[in-house]
N, C-alpha and C positions, 0 to 999 in steps of 0.2 A: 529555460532559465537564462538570463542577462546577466551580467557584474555591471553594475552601471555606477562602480564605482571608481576610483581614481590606484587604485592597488590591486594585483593579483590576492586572489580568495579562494577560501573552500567552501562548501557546500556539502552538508548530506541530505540528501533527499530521501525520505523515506514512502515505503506503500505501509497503509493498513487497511484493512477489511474486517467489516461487521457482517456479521450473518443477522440479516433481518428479521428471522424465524427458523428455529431451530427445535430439537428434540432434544435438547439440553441446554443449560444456561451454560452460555458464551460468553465473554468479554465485550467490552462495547466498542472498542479500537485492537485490536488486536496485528502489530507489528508484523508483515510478513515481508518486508525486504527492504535492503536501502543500498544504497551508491554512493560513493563519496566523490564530487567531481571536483576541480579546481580550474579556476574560469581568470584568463589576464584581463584587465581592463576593457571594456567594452565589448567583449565574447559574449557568444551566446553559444547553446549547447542544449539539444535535446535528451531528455534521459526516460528509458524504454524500460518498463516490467513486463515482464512475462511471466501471467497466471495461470498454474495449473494444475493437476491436483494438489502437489502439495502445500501451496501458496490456500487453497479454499476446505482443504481435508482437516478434519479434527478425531478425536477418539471417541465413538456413542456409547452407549450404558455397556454394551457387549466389550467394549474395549475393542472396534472392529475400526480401521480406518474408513471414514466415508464421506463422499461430498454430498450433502441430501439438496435436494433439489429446491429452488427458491430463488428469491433475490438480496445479493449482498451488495453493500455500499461501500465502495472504493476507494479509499483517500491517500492524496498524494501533498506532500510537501518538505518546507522544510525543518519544522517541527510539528509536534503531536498536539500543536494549538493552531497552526496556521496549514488549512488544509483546502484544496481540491476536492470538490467530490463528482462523484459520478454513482450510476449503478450497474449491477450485471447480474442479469437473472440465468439461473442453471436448470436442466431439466432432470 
């Protein structure tokens, strides 16, 4: 992330993740982390998630925590309209 603008700024960056196939209906963007950074003029500045179970775990019909195995779609930015994606398959 850059400021390429003429004034110090903030920024929240958020992660969402979709479970691309699941054993229950899931959300289609589902929020799992964000950062609030503040960048002076012309900065840049890398900003790191780290996913793990509880960033990809949900509740199944048992009401048991579980990450089931598949591929979820990653998105990063800095709103819930302007995103990054990527993907990451679990076994």
């Amino acid at each position: 992330m850059t400021n390429a603008g003429k004034v110090r700024g903030d920024e929240v960056m958020q992660l969402y993740i979709r479970d691309e196939v699941s054993s229950i209906t899931r959300p289609i963007k589902e929020l799992r982390g964000f950062r609030r950074i503040t960048l002076d003029p012309g900065q840049s500045m890398t900003v790191e998630f780290t996913l793990g179970f509880d960033q990809l775990s949900f509740l199944d019909r048992d009401m048991h925590q579980v990450v089931e195995p598949g591929t979820f779609k990653i998105m990063v930015g800095g709103s819930s309209v302007d995103l990054m994606e990527t993907t990451l398959t679990t076994n």
